[in-house]
Each structure stands twice: as structure tokens, then as C-alpha cells.
C-alpha positions as MATLAB code, in Angstrom:
seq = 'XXXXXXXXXXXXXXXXXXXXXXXXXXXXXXXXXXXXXXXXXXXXXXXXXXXXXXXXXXXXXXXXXXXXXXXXXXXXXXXXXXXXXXXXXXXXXXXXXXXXXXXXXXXXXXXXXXXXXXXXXXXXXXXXXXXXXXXXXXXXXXXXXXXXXXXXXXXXXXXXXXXXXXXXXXXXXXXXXXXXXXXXXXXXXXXXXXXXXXXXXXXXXXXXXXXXXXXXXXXXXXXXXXX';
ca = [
     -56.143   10.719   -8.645;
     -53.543   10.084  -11.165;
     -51.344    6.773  -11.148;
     -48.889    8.691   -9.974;
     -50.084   10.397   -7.353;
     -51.852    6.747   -6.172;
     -48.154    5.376   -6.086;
     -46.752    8.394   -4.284;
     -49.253    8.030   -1.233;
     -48.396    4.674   -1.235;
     -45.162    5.061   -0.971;
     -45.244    7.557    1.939;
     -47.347    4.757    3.660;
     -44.189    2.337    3.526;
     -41.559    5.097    4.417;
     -44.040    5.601    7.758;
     -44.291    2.159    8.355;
     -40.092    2.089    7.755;
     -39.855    4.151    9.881;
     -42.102    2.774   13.415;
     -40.154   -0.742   12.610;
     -36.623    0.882   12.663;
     -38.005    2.632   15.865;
     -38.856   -0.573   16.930;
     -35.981   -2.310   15.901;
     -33.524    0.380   17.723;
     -35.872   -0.119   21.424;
     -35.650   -4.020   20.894;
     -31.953   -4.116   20.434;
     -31.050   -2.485   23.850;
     -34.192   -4.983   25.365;
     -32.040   -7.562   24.169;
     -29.066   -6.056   25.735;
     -30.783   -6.162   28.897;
     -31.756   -9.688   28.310;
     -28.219  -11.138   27.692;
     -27.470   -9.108   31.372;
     -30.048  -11.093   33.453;
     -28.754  -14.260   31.719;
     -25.224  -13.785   32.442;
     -26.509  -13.086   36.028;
     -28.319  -16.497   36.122;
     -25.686  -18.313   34.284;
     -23.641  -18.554   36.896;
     -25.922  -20.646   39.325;
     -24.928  -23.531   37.093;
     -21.285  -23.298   39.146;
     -20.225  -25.502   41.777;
     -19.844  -21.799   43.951;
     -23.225  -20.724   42.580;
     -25.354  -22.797   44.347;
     -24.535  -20.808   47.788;
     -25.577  -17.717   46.214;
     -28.708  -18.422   43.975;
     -30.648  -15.802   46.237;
     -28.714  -12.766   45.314;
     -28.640  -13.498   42.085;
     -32.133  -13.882   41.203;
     -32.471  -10.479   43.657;
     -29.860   -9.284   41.143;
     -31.819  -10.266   38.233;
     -35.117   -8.330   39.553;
     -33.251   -5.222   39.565;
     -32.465   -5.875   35.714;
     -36.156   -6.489   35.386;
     -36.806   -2.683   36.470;
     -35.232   -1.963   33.514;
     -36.707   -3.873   31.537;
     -39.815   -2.782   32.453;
     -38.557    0.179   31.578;
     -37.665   -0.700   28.021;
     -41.160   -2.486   27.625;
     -42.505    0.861   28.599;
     -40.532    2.741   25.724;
     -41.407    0.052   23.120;
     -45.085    1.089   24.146;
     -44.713    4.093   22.252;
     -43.372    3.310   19.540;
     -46.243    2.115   17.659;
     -50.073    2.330   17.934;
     -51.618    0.038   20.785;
     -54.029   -1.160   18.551;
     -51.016   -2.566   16.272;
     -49.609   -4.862   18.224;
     -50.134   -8.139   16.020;
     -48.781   -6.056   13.253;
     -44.925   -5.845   14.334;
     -45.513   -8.284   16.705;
     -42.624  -10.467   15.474;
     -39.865   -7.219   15.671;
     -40.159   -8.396   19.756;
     -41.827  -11.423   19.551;
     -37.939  -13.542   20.562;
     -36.730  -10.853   23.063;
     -40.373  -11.183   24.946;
     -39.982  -15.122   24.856;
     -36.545  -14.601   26.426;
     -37.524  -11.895   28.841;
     -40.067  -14.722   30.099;
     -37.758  -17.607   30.221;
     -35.771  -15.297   32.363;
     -38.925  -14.542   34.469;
     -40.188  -18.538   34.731;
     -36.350  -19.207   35.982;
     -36.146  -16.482   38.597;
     -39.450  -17.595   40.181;
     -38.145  -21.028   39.722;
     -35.085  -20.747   41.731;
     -36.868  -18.405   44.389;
     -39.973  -21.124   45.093;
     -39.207  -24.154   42.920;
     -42.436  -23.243   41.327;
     -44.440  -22.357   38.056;
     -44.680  -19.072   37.294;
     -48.088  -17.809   35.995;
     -48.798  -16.083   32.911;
     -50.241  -13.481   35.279;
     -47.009  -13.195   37.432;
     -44.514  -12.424   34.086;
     -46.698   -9.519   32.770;
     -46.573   -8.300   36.458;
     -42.084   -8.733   36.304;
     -42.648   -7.017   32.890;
     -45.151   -4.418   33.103;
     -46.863   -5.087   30.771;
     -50.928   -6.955   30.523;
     -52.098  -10.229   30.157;
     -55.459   -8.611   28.304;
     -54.918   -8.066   24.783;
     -57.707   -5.583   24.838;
     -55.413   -3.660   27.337;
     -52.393   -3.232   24.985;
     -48.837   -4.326   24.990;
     -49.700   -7.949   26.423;
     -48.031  -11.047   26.550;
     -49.187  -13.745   23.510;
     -50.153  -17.180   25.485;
     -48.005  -18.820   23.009;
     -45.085  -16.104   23.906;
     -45.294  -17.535   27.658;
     -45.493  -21.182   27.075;
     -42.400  -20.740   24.463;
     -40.955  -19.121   27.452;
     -41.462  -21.714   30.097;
     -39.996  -24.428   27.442;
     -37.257  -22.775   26.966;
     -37.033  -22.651   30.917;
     -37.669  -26.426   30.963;
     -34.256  -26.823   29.184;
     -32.338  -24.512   31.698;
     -33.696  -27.135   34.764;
     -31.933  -29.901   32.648;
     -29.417  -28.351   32.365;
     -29.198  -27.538   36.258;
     -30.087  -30.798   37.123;
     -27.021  -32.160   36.125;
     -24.594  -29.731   37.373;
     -26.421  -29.879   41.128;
     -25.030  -33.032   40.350;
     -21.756  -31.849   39.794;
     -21.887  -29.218   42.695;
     -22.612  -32.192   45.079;
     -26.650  -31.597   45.641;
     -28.013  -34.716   45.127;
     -31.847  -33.891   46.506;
     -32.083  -31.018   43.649;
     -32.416  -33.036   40.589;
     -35.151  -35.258   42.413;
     -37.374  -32.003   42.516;
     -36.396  -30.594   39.218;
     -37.345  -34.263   38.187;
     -41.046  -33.848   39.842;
     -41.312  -30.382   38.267;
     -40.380  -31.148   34.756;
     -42.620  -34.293   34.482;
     -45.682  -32.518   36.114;
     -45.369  -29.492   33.037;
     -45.049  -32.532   30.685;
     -48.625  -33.258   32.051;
     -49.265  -30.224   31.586;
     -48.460  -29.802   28.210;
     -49.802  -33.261   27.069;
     -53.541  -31.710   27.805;
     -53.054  -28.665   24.956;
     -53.879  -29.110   21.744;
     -50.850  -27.311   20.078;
     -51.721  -26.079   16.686;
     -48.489  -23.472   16.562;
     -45.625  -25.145   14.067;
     -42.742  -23.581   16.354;
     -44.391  -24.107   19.931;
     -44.523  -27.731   18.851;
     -41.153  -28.055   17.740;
     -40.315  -26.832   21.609;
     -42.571  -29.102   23.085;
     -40.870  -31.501   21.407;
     -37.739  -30.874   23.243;
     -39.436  -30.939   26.334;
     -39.574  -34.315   25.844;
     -35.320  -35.135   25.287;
     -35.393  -32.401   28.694;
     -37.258  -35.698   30.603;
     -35.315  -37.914   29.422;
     -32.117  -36.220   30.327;
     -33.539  -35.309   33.931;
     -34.875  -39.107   34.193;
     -31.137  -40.736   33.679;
     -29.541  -38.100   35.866;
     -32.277  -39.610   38.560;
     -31.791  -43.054   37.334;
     -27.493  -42.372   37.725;
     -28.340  -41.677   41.608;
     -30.395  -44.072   42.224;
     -28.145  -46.495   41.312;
     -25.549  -44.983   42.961;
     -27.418  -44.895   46.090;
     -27.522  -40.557   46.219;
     -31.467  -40.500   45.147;
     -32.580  -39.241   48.043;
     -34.015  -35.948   49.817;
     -32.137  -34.635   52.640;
     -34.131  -34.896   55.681;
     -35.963  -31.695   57.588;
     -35.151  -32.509   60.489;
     -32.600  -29.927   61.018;
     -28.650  -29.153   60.411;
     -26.602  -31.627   61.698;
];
């Protein structure tokens, strides 16, 4: 084989490959799309009004899911399964999104951690990377930091919406994944940097408790029925 002819298979090697990230790209755009929809959807529980309604929108948001699932499912194609790591980063943001979106909905449903398990079943895709599209352990716990800012962020405008007992819960949460966290030995440069913030999101949630405690609001609402 001549020089030429080397260089000319090589370069119909990088036009194919061109051509499955553009694919990519185009699939990954409208999952981001979709993405930006379930947030606006969840955005607005951080309203005084949006409190009182937190159930239909995360119903709301599992609808949105459906389609992403869909999307996931026509990303799938796109490349060969055993390729994954390869153009991994084309969807690598979108998927840590997609499960921030996931770890939030659960949240506000149960006021619980959602499992790595759980978001590939919202997403439909597997947790095996032997099975395929998957989703990257460090792709879920980017995803549940990112979530950890969100609660923060909520805890301060239950304040504002006038429930006190909320941020006392979001307080318990956020320090037990700090735990959490604290046991992994985190060798990933930008999974650090998050769990880094995790630790500005205790402090934050810690003065919000600390501002109703003094203020005499720090405290759970009893069970014992409407008044």
C-alpha cells in the first residue's frame, strides 16, 4: 500500500468517526432540550405557591422522563455498544443533568436518596457496563452533588414560603450524604471539585438552621393531626 493510499483509508476512518459524533451531537442537543423542560418544571417549587403543588410537578416531570427515555433510546443507536467510553463525553453533562433531575424528583416525592439503580430505571438505560448504554458511577454521584446544591437552595426559600420544619430535614439529609461522601476515596479531578461544594451546601443549610433556631422556628410540626 502506497503512502497515499495509507492516508486515504485513514482519512475515511475520521470522516466515519465525523460523522457518528455529529449524529451524536444532533440526539444530545434535543436530550438537552428535554432536560432544560423538566428543570423549568422543578424550578418552580422554589416559589412561595410552589410548595402546595410539588406533587404534580414532579408527576409532571416523570412524564418528561418518558421522553427522555426515549431520547436515551435513540442515542443507543447511534454508535456501537461496545463504544461507549469512546464518545462518552458528547453526553457525559446532559446524563449528569438528566440524574440531578432524577435524584430531585425522588427527593421531593420521599425526602430520600435515590439509588444508582433507581436513575437507570427513570432513564432506561443499565447500571452494567457489560449491558451497554449505562450510567458511569462517577456520572451519578456528579448528579446527586449537583442535587445537593438544589436542597440548599430550597432550604432557604421553604424559609421564605413560611415552612420552617423543611430545612430541618433537608439539614439531616445533606449532612448524612456528607458522611457519605467522606468514606470515598475520590480520585476524579472534577467529582472532587463538586464535592467540594458540597461542603459551602452544609454550611449554607447549617446557618439557615442556626437563623431558626435562634429565632425560635427550629422545630418539626407535630403528627398529631391538622389543627
Amino acid at each position: 500500500m502506497s503512502v497515499t493510499e495509507m492516508f486515504s483509508n485513514i482519512q475515511g476512518f475520521l470522516s466515519a468517526d465525523q460523522d457518528v459524533r455529529e449524529d451524536i451531537r444532533k440526539v444530545v442537543q434535543v436530550l438537552e432540550q428535554t432536560a432544560r423542560e423538566i428543570l423549568t418544571v422543578l424550578q418552580s417549587v422554589h416559589q412561595p405557591s410552589g410548595f402546595k403543588d410539588i406533587p404534580s410537578k414532579c408527576l409532571r416531570a416523570r412524564e418528561l422522563f418518558c421522553t427522555v427515555r426515549n431520547q436515551i433510546g435513540d442515542l443507543k443507536t447511534k454508535f456501537p455498544a461496545d463504544q461507549y467510553y469512546r464518545f462518552h463525553e458528547h453526553w457525559r453533562f446532559v446524563l449528569q443533568r438528566v440524574t440531578f433531575l432524577a435524584a430531585f424528583v425522588v427527593y421531593l416525592e420521599s425526602e430520600t436518596l435515590v439509588t444508582r439503580e433507581e436513575v437507570a430505571q427513570i432513564l432506561g438505560i443499565e447500571v452494567d457496563r457489560e449491558r451497554g448504554f449505562h450510567l458511569d458511577i462517577e456520572d451519578y454521584l456528579a448528579g446527586v452533588l449537583i442535587m445537593a446544591s438544589e436542597l440548599s437552595r430550597l432550604a432557604v426559600n421553604s424559609v421564605t414560603a413560611g415552612d420552617y420544619g423543611r430545612p430541618l430535614r433537608i439539614s439531616t439529609f445533606i449532612n448524612e450524604l456528607d458522611s457519605g461522601f467522606r468514606l470515598l476515596n475520590l480520585k476524579n479531578d472534577p467529582l472532587r471539585k463538586r464535592y467540594d461544594g458540597l461542603k459551602y451546601d452544609v454550611k449554607k443549610i447549617e446557618e439557615v438552621v442556626y437563623d431558626l433556631s435562634i429565632r425560635g422556628l427550629a422545630k418539626e410540626p407535630e403528627t398529631g393531626g391538622d389543627k
